[in-house]
C-alpha positions in Angstrom: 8.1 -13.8 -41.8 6.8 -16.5 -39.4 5.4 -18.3 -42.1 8.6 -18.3 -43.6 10.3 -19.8 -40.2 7.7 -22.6 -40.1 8.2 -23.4 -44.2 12.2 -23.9 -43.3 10.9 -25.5 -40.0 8.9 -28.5 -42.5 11.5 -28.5 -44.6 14.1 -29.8 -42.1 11.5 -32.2 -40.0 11.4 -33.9 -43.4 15.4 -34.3 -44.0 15.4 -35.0 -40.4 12.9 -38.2 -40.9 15.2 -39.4 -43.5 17.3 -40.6 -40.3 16.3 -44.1 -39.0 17.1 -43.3 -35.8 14.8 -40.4 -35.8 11.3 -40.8 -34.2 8.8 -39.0 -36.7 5.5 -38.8 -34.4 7.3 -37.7 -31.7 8.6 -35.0 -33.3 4.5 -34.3 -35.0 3.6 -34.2 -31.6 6.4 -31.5 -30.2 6.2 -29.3 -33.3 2.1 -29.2 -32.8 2.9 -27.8 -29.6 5.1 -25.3 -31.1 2.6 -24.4 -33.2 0.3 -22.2 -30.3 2.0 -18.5 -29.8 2.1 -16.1 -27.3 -1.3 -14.5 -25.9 -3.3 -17.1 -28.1 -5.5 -19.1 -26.1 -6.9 -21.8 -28.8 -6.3 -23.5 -32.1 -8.5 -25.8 -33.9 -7.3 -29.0 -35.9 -7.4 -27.0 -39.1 -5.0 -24.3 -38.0 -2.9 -27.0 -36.5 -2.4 -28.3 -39.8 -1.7 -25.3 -42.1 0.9 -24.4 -39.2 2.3 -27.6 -39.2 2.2 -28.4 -42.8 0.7 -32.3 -41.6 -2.2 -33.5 -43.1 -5.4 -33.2 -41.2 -5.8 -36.5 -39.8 -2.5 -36.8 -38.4 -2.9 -33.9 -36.7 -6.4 -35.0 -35.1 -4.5 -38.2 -33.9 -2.2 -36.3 -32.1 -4.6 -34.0 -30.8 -6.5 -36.6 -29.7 -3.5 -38.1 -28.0 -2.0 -35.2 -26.6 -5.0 -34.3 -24.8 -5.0 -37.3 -23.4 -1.5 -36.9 -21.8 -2.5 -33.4 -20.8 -0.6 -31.7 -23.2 -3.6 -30.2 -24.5 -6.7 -29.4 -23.3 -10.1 -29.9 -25.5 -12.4 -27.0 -25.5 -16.4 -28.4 -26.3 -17.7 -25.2 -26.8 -15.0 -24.1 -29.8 -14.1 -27.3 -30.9 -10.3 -26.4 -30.6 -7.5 -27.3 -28.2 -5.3 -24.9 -25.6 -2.1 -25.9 -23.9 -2.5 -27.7 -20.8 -0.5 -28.0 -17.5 1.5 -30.5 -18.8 3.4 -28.5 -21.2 3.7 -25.6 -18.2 5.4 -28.7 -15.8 8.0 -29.0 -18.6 9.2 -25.4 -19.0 9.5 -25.0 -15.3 11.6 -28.1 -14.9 13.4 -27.0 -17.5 13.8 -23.5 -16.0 14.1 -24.5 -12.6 17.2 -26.5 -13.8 19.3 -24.1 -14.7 21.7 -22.7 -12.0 22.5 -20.2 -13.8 19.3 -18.1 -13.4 19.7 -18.3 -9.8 22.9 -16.3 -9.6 21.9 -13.9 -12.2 18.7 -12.5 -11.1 20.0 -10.6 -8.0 22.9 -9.2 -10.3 20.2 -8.3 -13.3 18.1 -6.8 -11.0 20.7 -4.6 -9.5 21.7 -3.4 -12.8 17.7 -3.1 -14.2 17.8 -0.4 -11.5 21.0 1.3 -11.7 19.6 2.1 -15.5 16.1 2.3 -14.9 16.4 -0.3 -18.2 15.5 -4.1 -18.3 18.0 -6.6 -18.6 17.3 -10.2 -19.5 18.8 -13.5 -20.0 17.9 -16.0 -23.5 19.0 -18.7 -25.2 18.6 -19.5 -28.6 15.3 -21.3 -29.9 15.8 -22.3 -33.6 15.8 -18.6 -35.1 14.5 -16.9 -32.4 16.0 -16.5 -28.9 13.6 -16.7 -25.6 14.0 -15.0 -22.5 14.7 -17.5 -19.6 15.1 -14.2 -16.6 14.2 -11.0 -17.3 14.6 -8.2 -14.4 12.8 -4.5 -14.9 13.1 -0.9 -13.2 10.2 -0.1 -11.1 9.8 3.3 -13.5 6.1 3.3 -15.3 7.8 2.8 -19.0 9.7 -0.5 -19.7 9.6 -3.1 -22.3 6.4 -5.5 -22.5 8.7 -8.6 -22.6 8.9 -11.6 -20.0 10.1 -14.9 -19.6 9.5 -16.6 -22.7 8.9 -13.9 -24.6 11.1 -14.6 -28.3 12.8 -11.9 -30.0 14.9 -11.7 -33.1 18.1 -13.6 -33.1 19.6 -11.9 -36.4 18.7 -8.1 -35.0 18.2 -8.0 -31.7 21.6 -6.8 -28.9 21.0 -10.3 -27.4 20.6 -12.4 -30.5 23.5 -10.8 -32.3 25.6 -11.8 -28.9 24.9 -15.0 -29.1 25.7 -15.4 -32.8 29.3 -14.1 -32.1 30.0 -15.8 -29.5 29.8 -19.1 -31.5 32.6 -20.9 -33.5 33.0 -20.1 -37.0 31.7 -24.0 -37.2 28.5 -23.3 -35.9 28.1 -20.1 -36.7 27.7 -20.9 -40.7 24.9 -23.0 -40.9 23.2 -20.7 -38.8 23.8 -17.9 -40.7 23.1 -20.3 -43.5 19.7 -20.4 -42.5 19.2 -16.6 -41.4 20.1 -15.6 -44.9 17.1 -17.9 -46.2 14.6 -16.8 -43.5 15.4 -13.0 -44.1 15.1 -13.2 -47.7 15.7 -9.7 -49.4 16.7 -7.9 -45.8 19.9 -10.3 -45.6 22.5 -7.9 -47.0 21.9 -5.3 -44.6 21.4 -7.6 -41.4 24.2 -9.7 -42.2 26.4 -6.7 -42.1 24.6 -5.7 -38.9 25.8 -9.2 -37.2 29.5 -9.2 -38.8 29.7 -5.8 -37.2 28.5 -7.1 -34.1 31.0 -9.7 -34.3 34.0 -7.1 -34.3 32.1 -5.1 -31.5 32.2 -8.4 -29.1 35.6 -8.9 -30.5 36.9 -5.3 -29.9 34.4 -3.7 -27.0 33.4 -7.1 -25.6 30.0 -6.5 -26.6 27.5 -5.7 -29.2 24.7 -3.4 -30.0 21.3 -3.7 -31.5 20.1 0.5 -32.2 17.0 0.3 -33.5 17.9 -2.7 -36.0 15.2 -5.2 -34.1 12.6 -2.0 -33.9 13.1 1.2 -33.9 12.4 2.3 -30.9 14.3 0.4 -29.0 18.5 0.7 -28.0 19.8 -2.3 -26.2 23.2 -4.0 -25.9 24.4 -7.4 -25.5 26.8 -9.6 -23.8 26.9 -13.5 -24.9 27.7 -16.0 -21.7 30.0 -18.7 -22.7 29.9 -21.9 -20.2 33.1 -23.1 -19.4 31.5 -26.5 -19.0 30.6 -26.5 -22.9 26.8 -25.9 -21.9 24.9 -24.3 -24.3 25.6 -20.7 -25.1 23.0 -17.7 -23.9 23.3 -14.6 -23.7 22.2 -11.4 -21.6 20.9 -7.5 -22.9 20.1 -4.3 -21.6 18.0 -1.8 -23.3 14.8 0.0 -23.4 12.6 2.2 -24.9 14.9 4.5 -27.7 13.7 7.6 -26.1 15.0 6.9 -22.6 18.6 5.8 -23.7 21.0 7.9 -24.3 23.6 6.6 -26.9 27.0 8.0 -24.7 25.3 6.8 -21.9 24.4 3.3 -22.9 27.7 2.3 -24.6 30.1 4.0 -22.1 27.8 3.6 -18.8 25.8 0.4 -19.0 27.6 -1.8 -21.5 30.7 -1.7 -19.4 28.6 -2.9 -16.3 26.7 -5.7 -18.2 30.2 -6.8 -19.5 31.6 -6.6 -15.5 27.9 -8.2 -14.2 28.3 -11.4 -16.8 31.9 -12.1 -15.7 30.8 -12.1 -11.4 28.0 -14.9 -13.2 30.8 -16.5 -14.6 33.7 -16.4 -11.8 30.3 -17.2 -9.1 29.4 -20.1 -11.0 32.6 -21.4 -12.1 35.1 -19.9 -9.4 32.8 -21.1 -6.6 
């Protein structure tokens, strides 16, 4: 399935670089950083370029010239590159920027531990959406997700938020290109998000029970800027076995719902 993501990934870098005003080593550079996952410490040049799709010297230029930048970090020993503190900088300017988060923690928090459940915050990232806050109960069993973990946009409580919360305008292409990535699984998960659009529509959220992985029962509220920013959205769930079904759509749903609108009337109301 990743593979998949990064063929549809190549595929629109190179109608992209039909644009003149489009800068193509830049965006080389950005999707080789793209290329290193969670709790993988180094690639070589030669898994750099099957990820990528770019030819092998290319990607040892920008290697070369990323380390240089501090972007990446050269390892002598392995012959292969890890991300460096450069790259860290930018996500915790980036994070750091956002007001949001600052008024939400305290409310997610409150709520992780009123449910004994973790609640987080994402936005979207191409098909996937990452966690920006994420707030946990102090109990022993929780969910093994932090900031900048990435979970399913078309199956998860929060990714199926964020998709309804979207115009129709927006929300096409998207699903466009969810319907390509999922391949033979797009009937059933498109059915799964057009029901979560009437649950947003009707209940005022949405709910992923066991559609992202089994074990796990979450729900999900978008958060809709009034100032046109970018859409995110927030969930609530946990382990399957620790949820109960009455409980989670009559208890905690309706005080996710009421946390995201004290965000909203904080940030916005003043």
């Amino acid at each position: 399935m990743r593979r998949r993501e990064e063929a549809l990934v190549a595929d629109d870098l190179a109608e992209d670089e039909k644009d003149p005003r489009f800068v193509t080593a830049l965006a080389r550079g950005l999707e080789l950083l793209r290329a290193f996952r969670r709790n993988e410490a180094m690639l070589g040049n030669l898994e750099l370029a099957q990820r990528t799709g770019l030819p092998k010297p290319t990607v040892s230029r920008l290697t070369y010239t990323l380390a240089k930048l501090g972007y990446l970090v050269y390892d002598q020993s392995t012959g292969k590159y890890r991300l460096g503190t450069s790259v860290l900088a930018l996500g915790y300017a980036s994070l750091s920027g956002m007001g949001i988060r600052q008024v939400a923690r305290p409310l997610m928090q409150e709520l992780a531990d009123q449910t004994g459940l973790a609640v987080a915050l994402g936005g979207r990232d191409r098909l996937s959406m990452i966690y920006l806050e994420c707030c946990k109960a102090t109990g022993p069993i929780t969910l093994s997700l932090d900031v900048g973990s990435h979970i399913k946009l078309s199956t998860t409580a929060m990714g199926r938020a964020y998709l309804a919360a979207l115009p129709e305008a927006e929300r096409a292409p998207l699903m466009a290109k969810l319907e390509e990535h999922e391949g033979e699984r797009w009937p059933e998960i498109r059915d799964g998000i057009l029901q979560a659009i009437e649950d947003y529509r009707t209940r005022g959220y949405c709910r992923s029970l066991g559609a992202w992985k089994s074990e796990v029962h979450a729900v999900g509220v978008p958060f809709v800027p009034r100032d046109g920013s970018q859409v995110l959205a927030f969930n609530c769930g946990g382990p399957a076995f620790m949820v109960d079904l009455k409980t989670l759509e009559e208890e905690y749903a309706p005080r996710l719902v009421a946390m995201v609108r004290r965000i909203d009337a904080t940030l916005f109301n003043g």
